[in-house]
C-alpha positions as a Markdown table, in Angstrom:
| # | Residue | x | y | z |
|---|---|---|---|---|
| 1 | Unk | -45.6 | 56.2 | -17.2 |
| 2 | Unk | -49.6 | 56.7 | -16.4 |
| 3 | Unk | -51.2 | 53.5 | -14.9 |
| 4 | Unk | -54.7 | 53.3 | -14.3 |
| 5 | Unk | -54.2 | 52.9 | -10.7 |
| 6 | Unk | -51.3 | 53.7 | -8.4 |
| 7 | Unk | -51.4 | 52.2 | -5.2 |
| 8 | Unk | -50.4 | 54.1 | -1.8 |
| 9 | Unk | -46.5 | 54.2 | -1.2 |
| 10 | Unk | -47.6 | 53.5 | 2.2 |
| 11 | Unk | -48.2 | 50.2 | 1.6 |
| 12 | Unk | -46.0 | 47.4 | 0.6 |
| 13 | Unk | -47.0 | 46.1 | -2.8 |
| 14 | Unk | -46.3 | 44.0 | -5.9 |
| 15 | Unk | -45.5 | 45.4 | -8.9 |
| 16 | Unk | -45.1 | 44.2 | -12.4 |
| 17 | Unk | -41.4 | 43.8 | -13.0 |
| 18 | Unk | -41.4 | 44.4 | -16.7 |
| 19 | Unk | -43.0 | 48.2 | -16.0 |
| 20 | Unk | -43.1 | 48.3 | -12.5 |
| 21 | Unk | -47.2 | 49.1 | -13.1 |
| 22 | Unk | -48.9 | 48.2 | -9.4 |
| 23 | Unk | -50.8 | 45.0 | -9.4 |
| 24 | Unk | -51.4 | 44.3 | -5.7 |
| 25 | Unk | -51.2 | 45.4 | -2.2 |
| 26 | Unk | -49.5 | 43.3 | 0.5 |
| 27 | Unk | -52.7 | 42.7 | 2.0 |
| 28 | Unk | -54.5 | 41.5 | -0.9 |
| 29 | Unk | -52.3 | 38.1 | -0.8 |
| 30 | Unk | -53.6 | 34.9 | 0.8 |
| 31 | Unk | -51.6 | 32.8 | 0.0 |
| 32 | Unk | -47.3 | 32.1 | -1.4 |
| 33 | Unk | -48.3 | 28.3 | -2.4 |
| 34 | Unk | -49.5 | 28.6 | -5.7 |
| 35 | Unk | -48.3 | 27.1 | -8.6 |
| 36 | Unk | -48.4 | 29.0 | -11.9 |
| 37 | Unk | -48.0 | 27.6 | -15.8 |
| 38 | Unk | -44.4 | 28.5 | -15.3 |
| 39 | Unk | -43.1 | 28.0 | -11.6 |
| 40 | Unk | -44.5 | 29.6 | -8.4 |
| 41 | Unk | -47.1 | 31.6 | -8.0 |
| 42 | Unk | -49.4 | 33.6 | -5.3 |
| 43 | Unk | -53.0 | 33.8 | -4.8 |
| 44 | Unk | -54.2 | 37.3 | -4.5 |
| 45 | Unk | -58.1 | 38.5 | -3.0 |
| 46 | Unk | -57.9 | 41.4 | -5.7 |
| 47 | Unk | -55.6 | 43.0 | -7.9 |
| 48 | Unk | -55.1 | 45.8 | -10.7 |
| 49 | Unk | -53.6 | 47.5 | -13.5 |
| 50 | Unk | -54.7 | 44.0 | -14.8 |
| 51 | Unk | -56.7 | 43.0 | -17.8 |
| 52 | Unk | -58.4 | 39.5 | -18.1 |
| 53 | Unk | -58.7 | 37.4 | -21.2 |
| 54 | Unk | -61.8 | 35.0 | -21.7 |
| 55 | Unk | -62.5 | 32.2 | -19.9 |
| 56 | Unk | -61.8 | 28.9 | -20.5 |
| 57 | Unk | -61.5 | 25.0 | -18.6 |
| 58 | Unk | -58.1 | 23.7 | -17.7 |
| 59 | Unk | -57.1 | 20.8 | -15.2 |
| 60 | Unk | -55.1 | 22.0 | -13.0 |
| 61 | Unk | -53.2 | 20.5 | -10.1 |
| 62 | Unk | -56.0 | 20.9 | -8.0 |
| 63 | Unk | -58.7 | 20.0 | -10.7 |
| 64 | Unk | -60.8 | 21.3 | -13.0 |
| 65 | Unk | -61.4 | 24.9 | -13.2 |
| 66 | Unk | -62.4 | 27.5 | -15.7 |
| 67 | Unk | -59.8 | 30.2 | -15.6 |
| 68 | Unk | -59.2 | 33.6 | -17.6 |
| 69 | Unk | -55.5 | 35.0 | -18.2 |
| 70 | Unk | -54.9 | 37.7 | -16.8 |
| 71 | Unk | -51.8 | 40.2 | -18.5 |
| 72 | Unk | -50.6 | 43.6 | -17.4 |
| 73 | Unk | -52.7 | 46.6 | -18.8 |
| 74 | Unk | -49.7 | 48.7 | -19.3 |
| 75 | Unk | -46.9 | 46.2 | -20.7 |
| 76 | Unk | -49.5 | 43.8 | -21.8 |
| 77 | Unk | -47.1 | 40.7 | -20.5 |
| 78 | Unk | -49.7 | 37.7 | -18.9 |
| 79 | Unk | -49.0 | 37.5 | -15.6 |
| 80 | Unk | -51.4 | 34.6 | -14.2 |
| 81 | Unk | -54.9 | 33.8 | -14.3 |
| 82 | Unk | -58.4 | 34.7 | -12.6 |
| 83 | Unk | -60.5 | 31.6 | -11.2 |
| 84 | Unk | -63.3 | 31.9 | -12.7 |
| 85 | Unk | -65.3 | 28.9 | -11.5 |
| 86 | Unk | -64.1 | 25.7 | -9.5 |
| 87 | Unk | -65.7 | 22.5 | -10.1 |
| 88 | Unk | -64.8 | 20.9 | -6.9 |
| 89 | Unk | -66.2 | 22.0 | -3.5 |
| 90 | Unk | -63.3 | 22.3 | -1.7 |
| 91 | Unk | -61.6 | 25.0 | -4.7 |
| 92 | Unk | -64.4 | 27.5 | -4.4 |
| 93 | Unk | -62.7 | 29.6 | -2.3 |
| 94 | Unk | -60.2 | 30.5 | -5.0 |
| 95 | Unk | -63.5 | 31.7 | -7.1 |
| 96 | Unk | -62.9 | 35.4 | -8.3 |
| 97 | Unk | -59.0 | 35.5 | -7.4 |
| 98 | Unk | -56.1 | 35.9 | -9.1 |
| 99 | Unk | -53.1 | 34.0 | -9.5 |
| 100 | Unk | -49.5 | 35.9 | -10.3 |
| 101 | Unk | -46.3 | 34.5 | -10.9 |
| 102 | Unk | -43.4 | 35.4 | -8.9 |
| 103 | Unk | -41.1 | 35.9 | -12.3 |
| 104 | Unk | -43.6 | 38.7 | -13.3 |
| 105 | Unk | -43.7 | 40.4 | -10.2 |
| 106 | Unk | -41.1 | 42.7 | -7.7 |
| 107 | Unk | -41.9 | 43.9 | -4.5 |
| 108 | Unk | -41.5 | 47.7 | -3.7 |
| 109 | Unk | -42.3 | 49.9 | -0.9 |
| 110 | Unk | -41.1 | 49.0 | 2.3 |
| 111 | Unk | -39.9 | 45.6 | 2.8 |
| 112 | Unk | -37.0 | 45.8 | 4.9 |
């Protein structure tokens, strides 16, 4: 299979478990204590091999935000979601990230 990117096998990343297409590098997550539509999630800086859908408002947990989907460029399964904007002062840290769910995602390269 051709992705758009691969990332490094140096590196320990996250992969898309339905294609194994990269989505994210080990370094690129800040946080494990997210929670996605369906269950857990993590908060990655950047991601890719990722397309993004059009924004929209939701309440979330933690407020109102306008988020996009996000889905998987090569499978086309929706992973997550990009903050787009955060009404709230203290979520505008989480502008311009991304949000995965664990049940879309496998780790490869050098975990043990």
């Amino acid at each position: 299979r051709t992705f758009r990117s691969y990332l490094p096998r140096s590196h320990r990343t996250y992969s898309c478990v339905h294609c194994r297409a990269h989505l994210a590098r080990h370094e690129e997550l800040i946080s494990k204590s997210f929670q996605g539509s369906h269950g857990r999630a993590y908060l990655f800086n950047s991601v890719v091999n990722v397309g993004c859908g059009p924004a929209e408002q939701r309440l979330l947990l933690t407020g109102l935000h306008s988020v996009a989907d996000i889905f998987c460029q090569s499978c086309n399964t929706t992973l997550g979601w990009k903050y787009e904007q955060a009404f709230e002062s203290s979520q505008k840290y989480k502008e311009g990230k991304f949000i995965i769910e664990m049940s879309h995602m496998v780790k490869e390269n050098g975990w043990d």
